[in-house]
C-alpha positions in Angstrom: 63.5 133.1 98.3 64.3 134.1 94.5 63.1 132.0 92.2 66.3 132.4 90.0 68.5 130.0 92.3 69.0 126.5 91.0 69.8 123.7 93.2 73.7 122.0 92.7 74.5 118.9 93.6 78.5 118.6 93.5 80.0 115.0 94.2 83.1 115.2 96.3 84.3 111.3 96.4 82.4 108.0 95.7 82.2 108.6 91.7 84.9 107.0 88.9 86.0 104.7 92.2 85.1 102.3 95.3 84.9 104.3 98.6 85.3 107.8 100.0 81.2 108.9 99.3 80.0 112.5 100.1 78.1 114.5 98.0 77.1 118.2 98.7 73.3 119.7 98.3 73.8 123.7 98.1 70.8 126.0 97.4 71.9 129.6 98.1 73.5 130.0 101.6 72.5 126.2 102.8 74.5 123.1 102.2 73.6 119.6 103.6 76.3 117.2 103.1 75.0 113.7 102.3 77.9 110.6 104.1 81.7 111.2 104.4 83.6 108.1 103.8 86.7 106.7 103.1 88.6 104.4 100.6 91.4 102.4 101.1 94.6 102.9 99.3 95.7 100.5 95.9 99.2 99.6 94.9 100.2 102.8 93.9 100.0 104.4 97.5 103.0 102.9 99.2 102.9 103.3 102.7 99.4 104.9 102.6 97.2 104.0 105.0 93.5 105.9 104.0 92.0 108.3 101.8 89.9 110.6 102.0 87.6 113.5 100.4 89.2 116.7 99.6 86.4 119.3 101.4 88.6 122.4 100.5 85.2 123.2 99.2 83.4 122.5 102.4 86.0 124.7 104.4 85.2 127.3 102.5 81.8 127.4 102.7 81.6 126.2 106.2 79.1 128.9 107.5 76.4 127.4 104.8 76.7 124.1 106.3 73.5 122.6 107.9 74.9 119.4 109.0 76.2 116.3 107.2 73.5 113.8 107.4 74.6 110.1 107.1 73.4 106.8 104.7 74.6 103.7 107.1 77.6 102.8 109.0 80.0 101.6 106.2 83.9 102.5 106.4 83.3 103.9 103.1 80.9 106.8 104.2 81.5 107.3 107.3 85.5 106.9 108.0 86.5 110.0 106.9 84.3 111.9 109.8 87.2 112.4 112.6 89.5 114.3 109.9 86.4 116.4 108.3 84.6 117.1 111.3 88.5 118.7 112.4 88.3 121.3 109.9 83.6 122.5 110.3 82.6 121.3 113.3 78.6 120.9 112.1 76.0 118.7 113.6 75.9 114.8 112.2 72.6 113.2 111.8 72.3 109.4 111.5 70.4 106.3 112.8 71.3 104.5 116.3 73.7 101.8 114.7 74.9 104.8 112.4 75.7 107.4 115.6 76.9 104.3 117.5 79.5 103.6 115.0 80.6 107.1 115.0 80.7 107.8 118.2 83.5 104.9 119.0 85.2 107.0 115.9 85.2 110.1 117.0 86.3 109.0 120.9 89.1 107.6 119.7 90.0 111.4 118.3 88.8 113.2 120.9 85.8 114.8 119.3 82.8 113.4 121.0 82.6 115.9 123.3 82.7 118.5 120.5 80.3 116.9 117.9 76.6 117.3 117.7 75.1 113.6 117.1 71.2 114.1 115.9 69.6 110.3 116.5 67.2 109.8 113.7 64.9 106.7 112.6 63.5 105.7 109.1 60.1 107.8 108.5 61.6 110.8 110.5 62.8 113.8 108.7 64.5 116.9 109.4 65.1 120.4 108.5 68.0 122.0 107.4 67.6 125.5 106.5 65.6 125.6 103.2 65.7 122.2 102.8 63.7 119.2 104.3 66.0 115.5 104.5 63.4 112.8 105.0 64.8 108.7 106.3 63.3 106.0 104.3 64.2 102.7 105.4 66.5 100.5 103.0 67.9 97.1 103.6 71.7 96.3 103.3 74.3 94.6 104.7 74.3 96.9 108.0 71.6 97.3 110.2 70.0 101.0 110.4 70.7 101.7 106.9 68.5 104.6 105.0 67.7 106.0 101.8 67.3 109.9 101.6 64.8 112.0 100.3 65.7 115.6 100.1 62.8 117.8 99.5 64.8 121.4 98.0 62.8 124.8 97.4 62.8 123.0 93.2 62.3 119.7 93.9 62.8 116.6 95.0 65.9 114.6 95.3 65.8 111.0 95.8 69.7 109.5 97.2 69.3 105.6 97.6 73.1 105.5 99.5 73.1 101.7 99.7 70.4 99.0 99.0 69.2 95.9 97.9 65.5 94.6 97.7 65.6 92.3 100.5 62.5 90.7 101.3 63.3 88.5 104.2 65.6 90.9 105.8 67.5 89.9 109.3 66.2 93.0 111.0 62.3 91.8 110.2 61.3 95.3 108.2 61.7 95.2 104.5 62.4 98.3 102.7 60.1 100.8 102.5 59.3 100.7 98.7 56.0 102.2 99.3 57.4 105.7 100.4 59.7 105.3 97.0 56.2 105.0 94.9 54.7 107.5 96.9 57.7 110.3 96.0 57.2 109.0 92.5 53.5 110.0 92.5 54.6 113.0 94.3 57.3 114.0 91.4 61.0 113.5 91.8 63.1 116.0 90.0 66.7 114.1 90.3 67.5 110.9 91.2 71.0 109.5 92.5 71.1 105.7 92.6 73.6 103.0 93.7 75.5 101.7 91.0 77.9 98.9 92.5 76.1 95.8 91.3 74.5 97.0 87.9 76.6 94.9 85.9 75.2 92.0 87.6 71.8 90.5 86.1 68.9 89.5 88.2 68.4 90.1 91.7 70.7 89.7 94.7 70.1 86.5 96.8 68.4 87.3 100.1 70.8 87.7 103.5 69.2 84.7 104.6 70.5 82.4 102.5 73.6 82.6 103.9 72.3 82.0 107.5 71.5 78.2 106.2 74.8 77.8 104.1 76.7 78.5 107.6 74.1 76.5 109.1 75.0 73.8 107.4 79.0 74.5 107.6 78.4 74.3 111.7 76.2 71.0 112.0 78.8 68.8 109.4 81.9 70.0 110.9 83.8 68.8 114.4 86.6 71.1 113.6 87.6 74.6 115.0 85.7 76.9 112.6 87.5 80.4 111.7 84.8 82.8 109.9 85.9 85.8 108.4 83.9 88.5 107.4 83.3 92.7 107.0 83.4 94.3 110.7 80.5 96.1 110.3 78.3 93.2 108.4 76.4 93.0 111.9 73.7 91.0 110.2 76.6 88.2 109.3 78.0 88.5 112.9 74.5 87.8 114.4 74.3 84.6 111.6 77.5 83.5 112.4 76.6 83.6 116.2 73.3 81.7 115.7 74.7 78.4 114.2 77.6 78.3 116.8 75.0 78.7 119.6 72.9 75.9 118.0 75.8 73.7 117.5 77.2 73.9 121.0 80.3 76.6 120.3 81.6 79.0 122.0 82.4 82.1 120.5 85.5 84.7 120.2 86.2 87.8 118.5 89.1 88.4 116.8 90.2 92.0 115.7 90.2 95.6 116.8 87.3 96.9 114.4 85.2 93.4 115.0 85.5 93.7 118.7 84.7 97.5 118.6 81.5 97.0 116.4 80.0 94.0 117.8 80.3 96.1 121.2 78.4 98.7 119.6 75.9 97.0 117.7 75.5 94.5 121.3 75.4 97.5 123.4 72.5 98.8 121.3 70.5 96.2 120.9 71.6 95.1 117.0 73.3 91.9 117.9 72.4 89.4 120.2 74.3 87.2 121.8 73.2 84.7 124.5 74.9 84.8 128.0 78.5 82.6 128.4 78.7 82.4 124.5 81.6 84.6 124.3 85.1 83.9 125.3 88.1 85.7 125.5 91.0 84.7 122.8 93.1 83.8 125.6 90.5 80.9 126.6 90.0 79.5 123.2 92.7 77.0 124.4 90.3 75.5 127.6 87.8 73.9 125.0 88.3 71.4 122.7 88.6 72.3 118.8 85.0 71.1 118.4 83.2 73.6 120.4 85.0 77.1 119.3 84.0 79.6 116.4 86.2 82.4 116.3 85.2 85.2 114.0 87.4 87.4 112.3 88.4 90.4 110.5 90.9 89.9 107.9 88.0 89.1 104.6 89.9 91.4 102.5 93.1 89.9 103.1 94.5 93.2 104.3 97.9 93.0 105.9 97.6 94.1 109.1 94.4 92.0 110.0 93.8 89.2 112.0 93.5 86.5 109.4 96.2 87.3 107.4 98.6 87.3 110.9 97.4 83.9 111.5 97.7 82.6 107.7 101.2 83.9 108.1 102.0 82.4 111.5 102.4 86.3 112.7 99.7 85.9 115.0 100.3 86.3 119.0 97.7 83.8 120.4 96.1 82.0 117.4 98.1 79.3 115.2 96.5 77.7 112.1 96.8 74.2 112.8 96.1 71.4 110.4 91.8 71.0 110.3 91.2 74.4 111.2 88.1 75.4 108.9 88.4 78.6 107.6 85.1 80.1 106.3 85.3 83.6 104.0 81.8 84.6 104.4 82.5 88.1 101.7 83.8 88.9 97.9 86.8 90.4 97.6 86.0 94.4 96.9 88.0 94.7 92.9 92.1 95.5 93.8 91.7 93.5 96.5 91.5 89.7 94.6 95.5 89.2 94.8 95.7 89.5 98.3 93.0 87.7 99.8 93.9 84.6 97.3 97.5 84.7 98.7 95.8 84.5 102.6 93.7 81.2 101.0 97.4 79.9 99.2 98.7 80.5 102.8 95.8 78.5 104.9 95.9 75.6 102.8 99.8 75.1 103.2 99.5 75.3 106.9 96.7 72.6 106.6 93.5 74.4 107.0 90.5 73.9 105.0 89.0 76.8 103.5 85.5 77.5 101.8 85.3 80.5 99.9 82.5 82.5 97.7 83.0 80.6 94.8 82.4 77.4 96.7 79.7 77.7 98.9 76.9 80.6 99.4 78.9 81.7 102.5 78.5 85.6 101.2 75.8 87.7 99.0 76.1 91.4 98.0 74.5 94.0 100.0 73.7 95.7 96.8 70.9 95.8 94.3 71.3 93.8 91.0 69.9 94.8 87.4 66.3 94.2 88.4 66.1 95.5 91.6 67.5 98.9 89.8 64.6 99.0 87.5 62.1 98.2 90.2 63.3 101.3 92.5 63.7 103.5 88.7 60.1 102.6 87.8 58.8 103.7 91.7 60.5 106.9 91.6 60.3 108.2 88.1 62.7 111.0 88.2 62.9 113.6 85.8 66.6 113.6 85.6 69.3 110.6 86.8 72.3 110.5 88.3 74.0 107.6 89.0 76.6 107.2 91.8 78.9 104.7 94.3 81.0 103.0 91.6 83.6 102.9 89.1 83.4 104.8 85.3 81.9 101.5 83.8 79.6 101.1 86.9 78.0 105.1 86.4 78.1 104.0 82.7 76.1 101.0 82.6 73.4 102.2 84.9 73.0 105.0 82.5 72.3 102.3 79.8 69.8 101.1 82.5 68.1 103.9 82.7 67.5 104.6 79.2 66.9 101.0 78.9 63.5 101.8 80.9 62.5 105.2 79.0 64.6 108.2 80.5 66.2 110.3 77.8 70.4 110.4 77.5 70.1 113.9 78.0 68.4 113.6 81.4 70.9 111.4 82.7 74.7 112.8 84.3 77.5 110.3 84.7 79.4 112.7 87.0 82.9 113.0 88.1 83.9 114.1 91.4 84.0 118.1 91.6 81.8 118.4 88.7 78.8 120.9 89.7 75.4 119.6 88.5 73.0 122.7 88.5 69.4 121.7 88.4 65.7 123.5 88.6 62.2 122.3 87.5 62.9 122.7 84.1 66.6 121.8 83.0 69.7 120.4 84.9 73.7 121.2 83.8 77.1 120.4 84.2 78.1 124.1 84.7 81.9 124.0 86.4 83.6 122.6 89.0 85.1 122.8 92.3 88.5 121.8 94.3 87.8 118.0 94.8 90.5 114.9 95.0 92.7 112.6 97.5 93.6 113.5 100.6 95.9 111.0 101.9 97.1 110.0 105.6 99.6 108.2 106.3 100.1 107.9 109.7 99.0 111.1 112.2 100.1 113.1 109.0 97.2 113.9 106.8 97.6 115.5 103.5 101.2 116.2 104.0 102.3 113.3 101.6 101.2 114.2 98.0 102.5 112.9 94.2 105.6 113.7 94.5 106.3 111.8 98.0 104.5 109.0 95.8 106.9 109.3 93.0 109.8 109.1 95.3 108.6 106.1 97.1 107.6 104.7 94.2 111.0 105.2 92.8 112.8 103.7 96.0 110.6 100.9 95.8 111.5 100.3 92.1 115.5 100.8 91.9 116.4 101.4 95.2 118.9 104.1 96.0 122.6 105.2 95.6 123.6 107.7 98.6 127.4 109.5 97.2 128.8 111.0 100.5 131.7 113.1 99.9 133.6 115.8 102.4 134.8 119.3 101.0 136.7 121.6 102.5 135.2 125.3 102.9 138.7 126.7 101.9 140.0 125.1 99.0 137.3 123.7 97.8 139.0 120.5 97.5 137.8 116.9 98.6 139.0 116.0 102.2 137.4 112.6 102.7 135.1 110.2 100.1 133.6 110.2 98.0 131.7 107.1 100.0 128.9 105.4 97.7 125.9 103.3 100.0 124.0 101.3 98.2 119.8 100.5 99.9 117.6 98.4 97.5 119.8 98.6 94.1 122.5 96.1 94.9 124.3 94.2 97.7 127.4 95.6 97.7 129.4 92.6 98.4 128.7 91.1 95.5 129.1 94.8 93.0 132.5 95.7 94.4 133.7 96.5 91.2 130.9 98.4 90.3 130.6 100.3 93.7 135.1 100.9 92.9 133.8 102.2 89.5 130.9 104.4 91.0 133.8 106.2 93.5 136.3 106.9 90.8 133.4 108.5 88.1 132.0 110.7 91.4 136.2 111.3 92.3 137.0 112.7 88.6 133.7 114.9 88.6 134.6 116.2 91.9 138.1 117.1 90.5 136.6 118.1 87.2 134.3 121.0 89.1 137.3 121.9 91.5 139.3 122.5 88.2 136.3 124.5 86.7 135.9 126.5 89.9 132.2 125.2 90.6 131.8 125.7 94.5 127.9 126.1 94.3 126.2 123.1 96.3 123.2 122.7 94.1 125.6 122.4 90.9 127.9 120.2 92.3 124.8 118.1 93.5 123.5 118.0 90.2 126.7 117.5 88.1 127.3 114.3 90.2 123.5 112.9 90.5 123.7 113.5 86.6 126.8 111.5 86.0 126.1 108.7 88.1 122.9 108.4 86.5 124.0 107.5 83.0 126.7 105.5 83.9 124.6 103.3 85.8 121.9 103.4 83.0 124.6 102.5 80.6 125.8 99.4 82.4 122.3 97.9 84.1 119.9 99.6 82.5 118.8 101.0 86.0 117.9 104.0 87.5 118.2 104.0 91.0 117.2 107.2 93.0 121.0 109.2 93.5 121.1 110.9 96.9 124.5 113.2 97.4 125.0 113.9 100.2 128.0 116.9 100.7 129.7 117.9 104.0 131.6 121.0 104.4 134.6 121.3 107.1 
């Protein structure tokens, strides 16, 4: 192969915000796609329910693609699979818990029948086409996850996905940072490092520690205890199930994606639960309050999950009732603070008592803090740094790190999604960029609502909206019947009837002012009166409610 190519690495998501990773490898005709995840949408997505990548690029250049190979089993790299995996249907590598988390997915779209799974384990590695992916072993807060070490026709790449130095890890095997020091030795030409806990000093606690802070939650209390945690955390899951067990509890599951997960991660041998531990919600009521746990989804205090349905007495079979313990065993993700401290507002009025983060060590991070950054930097030693999985001031500050330890500003990238980083032995580049963004869904439609669907529901949400319905007759042009003004989400009309009277007059004399001026042409007459209304309504609320006319012809 010419020497002349140069390896690019193009982000596609996961860069400047929290969610939605996938980055592309591409040397000459062969691209290897590294996770494709999903974020969740923030305030200004009304109605929104995910987001994911934009792979125009990908679709393009589908007949390069060697297969997208994945990090761990996180929402936010792999939920975005079913939709991608729609438009190239490629093969997906991953480990057990990985594939098993993907295959529910992909069932639920009907594309496991169509989709290649490729089981891997840490220490295996693959090839795909010019370029060898090897599996190191990384701990985290999901079971199975791995670090990524891409050996190209320049180079190496090192891609940690997501890690923290754990060294009494639930699973037993600590990571592998051996291998990492090994690579370093070896010579890594780029490195792409997790970046979501560099602001934080030190090292993250162990996830062990919070095995004895629940421990010690189960053996004080004789009240029903309510944990609610991340789906996927199966680590926490098992935890959680290990003080109930001790303590004489039986346990229930409470939430689509918890019960989906744990049946995965049980099925598979990542979660053990002893026999005639588990009940049914519906039998939660047989035993007394003293010998139930029920975990939960619902951490985030997302609307539609299980714990804020109970907080808000919206639940079918469970009722907060007064010495209920709720336990949050995780930190809110940032955006999502407002929410989940309205779900602990709404538990304590109905009685229960709740421990949180900041008042007991019921959750740690499953990311790597200052130290542990500069302990996998100094094993790896890569010639150029790119830092990746956070916000702006994340990518920022772990520059600083870097440099911090030696590494020259001009050898490290803070990227932006779409950006194309173009790298050999001796230099690396920003040289362009490709089609990258949001893609939202909402609902089964996906993509079809954009900004300017946004605006409007923004808009609606805002100032409400003022529909003018007025009949016309095709002959004469003149006004048969209206003009009708309906007011939705801009003021009860009951109590603006004098307004509303106002609003009917202004659109009658307009009406009559066009007929007079021969204006028959729907999109003037649409315009003259949305116009009109406008700043009269500016002019006397200081409003502006979205004006709808609707115009009938007979």
């Amino acid at each position: 192969m010419s020497k002349k190519l140069k390896l690019k690495i193009i982000p596609l998501g996961g860069l400047n915000e929290i969610g939605k990773n996938m980055t592309v490898f591409e040397y000459g005709n062969n691209i290897v796609v590294v996770d494709c995840g999903l974020a969740f949408p923030d305030i200004e997505m009304p109605g929104i329910d995910l987001v994911i990548p934009d792979v125009s690029y990908l679709v393009k250049n589908a007949d390069k693609i060697r297969g997208i190979v994945l990090t761990h089993g996180h929402e936010d790299h792999i939920g975005s699979l079913p939709y991608v995996l729609k438009q190239i249907n490629v093969p997906v590598y991953g480990t057990r818990l990985t594939l098993g988390l993907v295959q529910s997915k992909l069932k639920e779209h009907g594309l496991l029948q169509s989709t290649k799974l490729i089981t891997v384990k840490a220490g295996d590695d693959v090839t795909l086409g010019c370029m060898k992916v090897e599996f190191i072993r990384v701990t985290h807060s999901v079971a199975d996850s791995v670090a990524l070490a891409i050996h190209t026709p320049v180079g190496i790449v090192v891609h940690t996905g997501d890690f923290k130095v754990d060294f009494t890890p639930l699973e037993g095997e600590i990571m592998d940072l051996a291998r990492l020091g090994q690579l370093g030795k070896m010579g890594v030409l780029a490195f792409l490092c997790d970046s979501t806990n560099v602001e934080r000093p030190g090292y993250t606690m162990s996830e062990s520690t919070v095995g004895d802070a629940l421990d010690e939650i189960f053996r004080h209390s004789d009240q029903r205890i309510m944990v609610a945690t991340f789906a996927s955390n199966v680590h926490r899951l098992q935890q959680i199930i290990n003080a109930a067990v001790k303590y004489g509890r039986k346990v229930a599951i409470n939430g689509r994606s918890m019960e989906n997960v744990s049946a995965v991660a049980m099925e598979l041998g990542y979660l053990t639960i002893p026999e005639n531990t588990l009940i049914t919600i519906d039998e939660i009521k047989k035993y007394p309050n003293n010998k139930v746990a029920i975990v939960t989804t619902g951490s985030q205090g997302e609307p539609m999950s299980a714990l804020y349905r109970m907080a808000f007495a919206d639940h079918r079979k469970i009722d907060i009732i007064p010495g209920d313990l709720v336990v949050l065993s995780a930190s809110p993700i940032p955006g999502n603070e407002k929410t989940v401290s309205k779900v602990i507002n709404e538990l304590f009025k109905r009685g229960a008592d709740v421990i949180y983060e900041s008042l007991a060590e019921v959750h740690v991070s499953g990311h790597a803090c200052q130290e542990e950054l500069k302990l996998v930097h100094s094993l790896v030693k890569p010639k150029f740094f790119m830092p990746v999985h956070g916000e702006f001031r994340h990518l920022q500050q772990h520059g600083k790190l870097a440099q911090s330890l030696g590494m020259d500003s001009k050898d490290i990238f803070v990227m932006d999604i779409g950006k194309v980083l173009e790298l050999d032995e001796e230099e690396a580049k920003i040289t362009g960029s490709v089609t990258s963004g949001k893609i939202l869904v909402d609902g089964l439609g996906v993509g079809d609502v954009g900004n300017i669907v946004l605006r409007d529901r923004k808009h609606l949400a805002q100032d409400g909206l003022i529909v003018v319905v007025v009949t016309i007759s095709s002959e004469t042009g003149s006004v048969i019947a209206g003009p009708d003004i309906i007011s939705r989400g801009f003021v009860y009309v009951r109590e603006a009837e004098e307004l509303m009277e106002h609003l009917k007059q202004l659109a009658k004399n307009t009406l009559a002012r066009c007929e007079q001026q021969k204006v028959s042409d729907w999109a003037t007459l649409k315009t003259t009166l949305k116009n009109v209304i406008s700043d009269y309504l500016m002019g006397k609320t200081r409003r502006k409610p979205m004006i709808l006319p609707v115009i009938m012809e007979i």
